[in-house]
C-alpha positions in Angstrom: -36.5 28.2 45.7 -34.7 26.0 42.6 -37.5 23.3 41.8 -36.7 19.7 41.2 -37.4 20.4 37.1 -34.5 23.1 37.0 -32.2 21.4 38.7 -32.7 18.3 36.1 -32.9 20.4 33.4 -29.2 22.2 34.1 -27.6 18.8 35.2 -28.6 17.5 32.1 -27.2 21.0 30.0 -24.1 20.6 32.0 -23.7 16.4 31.3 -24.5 17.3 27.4 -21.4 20.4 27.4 -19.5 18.0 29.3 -19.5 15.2 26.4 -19.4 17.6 23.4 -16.8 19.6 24.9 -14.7 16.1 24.9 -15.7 15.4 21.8 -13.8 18.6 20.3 -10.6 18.3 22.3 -10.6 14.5 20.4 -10.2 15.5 16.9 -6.8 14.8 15.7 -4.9 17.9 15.1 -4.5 19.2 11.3 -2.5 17.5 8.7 -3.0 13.9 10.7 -6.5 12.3 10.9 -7.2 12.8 7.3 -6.3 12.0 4.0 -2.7 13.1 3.3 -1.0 15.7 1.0 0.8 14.4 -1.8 4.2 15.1 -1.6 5.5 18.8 -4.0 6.9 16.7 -6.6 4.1 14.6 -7.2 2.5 18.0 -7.7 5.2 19.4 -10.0 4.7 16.4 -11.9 1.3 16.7 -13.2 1.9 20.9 -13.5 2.1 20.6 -17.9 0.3 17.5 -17.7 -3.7 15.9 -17.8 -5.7 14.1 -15.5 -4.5 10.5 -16.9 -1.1 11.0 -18.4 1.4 9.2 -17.5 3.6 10.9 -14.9 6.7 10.0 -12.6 9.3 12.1 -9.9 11.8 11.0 -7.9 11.4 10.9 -3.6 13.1 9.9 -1.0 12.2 6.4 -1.7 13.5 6.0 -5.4 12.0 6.8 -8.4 8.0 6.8 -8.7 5.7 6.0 -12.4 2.1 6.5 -12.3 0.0 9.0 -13.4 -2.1 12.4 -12.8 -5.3 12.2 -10.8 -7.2 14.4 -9.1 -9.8 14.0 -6.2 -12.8 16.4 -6.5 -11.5 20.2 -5.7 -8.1 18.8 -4.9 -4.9 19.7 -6.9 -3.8 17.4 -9.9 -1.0 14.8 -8.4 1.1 12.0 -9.8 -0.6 9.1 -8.1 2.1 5.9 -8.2 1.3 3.0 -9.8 1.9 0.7 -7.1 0.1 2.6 -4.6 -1.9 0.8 -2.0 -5.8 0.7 -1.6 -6.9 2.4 1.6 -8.3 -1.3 2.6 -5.2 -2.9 2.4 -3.5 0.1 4.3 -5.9 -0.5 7.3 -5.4 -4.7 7.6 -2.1 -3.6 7.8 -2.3 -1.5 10.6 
């Protein structure tokens, strides 16, 4: 005969795989809850170039000035100028 004890104990195991198991299938799908890729010319930009040269490309928008950055372990990328902060980005949104 199942005790009172056991059938806490797997309630509570099933409750807990219940929530993690919603947890996973909440994560946004690759490429769209992070931070974003630059775009290939911003890359080809800063290929001959040094983090902090001045850099520009041409997109879809017009043509873009700034200059090479790179985040830690991240490729080197023609960051524009003009670019918004991530602060201003999310008051926006």
């Amino acid at each position: 005969m199942i005790n009172v004890r056991q059938i806490l104990a797997r309630s509570s195991l099933m409750a807990a795989l219940a929530c993690f198991s919603g947890l996973l299938l909440a994560q946004a799908p690759e490429g769209q809850g992070g931070p974003r890729k630059p775009p290939q010319e911003a890359l080809d930009a800063c290929k001959s170039l040094s983090a902090g040269q001045e850099c520009g490309f041409t997109s879809p928008q017009g043509s873009v000035k700034g200059s090479c950055w790179a985040p830690e372990d991240k490729p080197l990328a023609c960051k524009p100028k003009d670019e918004p902060s991530r602060g201003s980005q999310a008051k926006n949104q």
